[in-house]
C-alpha positions in Angstrom: 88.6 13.0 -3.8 84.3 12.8 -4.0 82.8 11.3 -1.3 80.2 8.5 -2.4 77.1 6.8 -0.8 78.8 4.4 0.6 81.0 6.9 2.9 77.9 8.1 4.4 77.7 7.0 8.0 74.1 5.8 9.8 72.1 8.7 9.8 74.2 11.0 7.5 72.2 12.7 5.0 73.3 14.0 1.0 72.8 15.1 -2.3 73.7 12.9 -5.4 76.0 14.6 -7.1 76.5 12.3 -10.2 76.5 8.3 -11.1 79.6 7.1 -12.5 78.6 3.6 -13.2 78.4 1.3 -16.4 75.2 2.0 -18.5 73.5 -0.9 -17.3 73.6 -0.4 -13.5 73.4 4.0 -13.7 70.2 2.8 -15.9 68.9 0.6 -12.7 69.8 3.5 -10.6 68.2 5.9 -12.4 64.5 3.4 -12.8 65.0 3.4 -8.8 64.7 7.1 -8.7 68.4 7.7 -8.0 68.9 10.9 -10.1 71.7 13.6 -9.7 69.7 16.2 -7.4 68.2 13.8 -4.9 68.2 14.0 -1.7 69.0 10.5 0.1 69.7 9.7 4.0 71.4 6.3 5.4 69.1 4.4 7.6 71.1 0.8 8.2 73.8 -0.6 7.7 73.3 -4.8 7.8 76.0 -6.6 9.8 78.8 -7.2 8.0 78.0 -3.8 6.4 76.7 -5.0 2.8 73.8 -4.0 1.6 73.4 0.1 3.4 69.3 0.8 3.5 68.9 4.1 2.4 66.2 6.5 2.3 64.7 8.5 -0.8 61.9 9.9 -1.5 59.7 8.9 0.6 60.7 5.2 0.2 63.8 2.3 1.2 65.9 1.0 -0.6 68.9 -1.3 0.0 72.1 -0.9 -2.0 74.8 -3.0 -2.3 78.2 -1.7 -1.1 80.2 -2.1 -4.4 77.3 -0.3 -6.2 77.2 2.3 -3.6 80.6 3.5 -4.4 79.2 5.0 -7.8 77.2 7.2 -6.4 79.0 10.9 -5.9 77.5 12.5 -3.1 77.7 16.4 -2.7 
């Protein structure tokens, strides 16, 4: 089973290993700069857990949890 973002604990740093999302959402990913290849790190989670901050090059960005799961880590 491939880990995804969203299994990534506070802290926890990987690779995106692919997007397996609908068009319209891996095309919003991919305008954000999340690309298979890119490094990205978790910086917060908010209270109840939904969205996760993360960290990528050189920026934040918050992502919500049932988008998250798309993202294939390596």
């Amino acid at each position: 089973m491939s880990k995804t973002l969203c299994d990534l604990q506070v802290g926890s740093t990987g690779i995106i290993n692919a997007i397996n999302a609908p068009l319209p959402i891996k095309q919003r990913f991919m305008d954000m700069g999340l690309v298979k290849g890119t490094s990205v790190s978790v910086e917060k989670l908010a209270p109840l857990g939904n969205p996760i901050q993360i960290s990528l090059k050189g920026y934040s960005l918050c992502v919500r949890k049932e988008d998250a799961k798309y993202i294939l880590i390596a």
